[in-house]
N, C-alpha and C positions, 0 to 999 in steps of 0.2 A: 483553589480556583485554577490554579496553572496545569493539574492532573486533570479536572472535567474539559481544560479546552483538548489537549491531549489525547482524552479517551472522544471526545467528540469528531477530531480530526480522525482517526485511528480508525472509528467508525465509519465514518465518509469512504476513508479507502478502501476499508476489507466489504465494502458494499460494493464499490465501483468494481473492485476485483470481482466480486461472484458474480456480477452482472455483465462484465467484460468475456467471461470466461463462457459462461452461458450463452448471451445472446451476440455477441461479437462486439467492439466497440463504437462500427459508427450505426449499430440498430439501436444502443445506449443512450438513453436521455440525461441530461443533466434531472430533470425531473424526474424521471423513474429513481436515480440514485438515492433524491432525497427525499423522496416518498417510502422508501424502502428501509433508508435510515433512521425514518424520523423525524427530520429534520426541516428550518427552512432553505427554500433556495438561497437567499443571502447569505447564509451562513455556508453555503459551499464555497462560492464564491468571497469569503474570507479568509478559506485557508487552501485552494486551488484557484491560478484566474482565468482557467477553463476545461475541458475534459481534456486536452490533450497532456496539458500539465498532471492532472489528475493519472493519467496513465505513467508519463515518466515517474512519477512519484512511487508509484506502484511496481515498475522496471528495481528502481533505485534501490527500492526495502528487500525486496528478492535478492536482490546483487548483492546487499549490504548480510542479507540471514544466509547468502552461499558461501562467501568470503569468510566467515565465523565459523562456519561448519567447518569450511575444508582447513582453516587455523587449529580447527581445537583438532580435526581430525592428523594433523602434521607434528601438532604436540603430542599428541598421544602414541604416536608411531614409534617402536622402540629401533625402526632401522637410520643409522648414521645419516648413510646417504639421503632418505628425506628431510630431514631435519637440515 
C-alpha cells in the first residue's frame, strides 16, 4: 500500500515536470496534470496543496538527484584535494 501511494505521488510529479517543462508552468493546469496522470484531481491535492508546491517539490528532487551525483562523483575521485 505505502509503494502504490508513492509510485502515485511519483507520478503526479514526473507529470507536472514534463508539462512544466513543455508548456511553462502558469499555461499548466492542475487538471491537465491529472488527466495526464491518470488520475483524480483530489488526489493531487492529497499529496501537493497546490501547483506551486508541486513545483518546489520538483526543484527539491533535482537538488536532492544533483547533490548524490556530485557525492558519488567526489567519492569516486582518486585526487586528495577533492576529497
Amino acid at each position: 500500500m505505502q509503494e502504490k501511494r508513492k509510485e502515485l505521488g511519483n507520478n503526479i510529479l514526473s507529470t507536472g515536470k514534463e508539462l512544466f517543462a513543455k508548456k511553462g508552468i502558469y499555461e499548466t493546469t492542475v487538471t491537465e496534470i491529472t488527466k495526464r496522470a491518470n488520475t483524480a484531481k483530489g488526489t493531487f491535492y492529497i499529496y501537493f496543496k497546490n501547483k506551486k508546491h508541486l513545483l518546489f517539490s520538483i526543484l527539491e528532487t533535482g537538488l536532492n538527484d544533483l547533490f548524490l551525483h556530485l557525492k558519488e562523483c567526489v567519492n569516486l575521485s582518486q585526487d586528495p584535494i577533492i576529497k
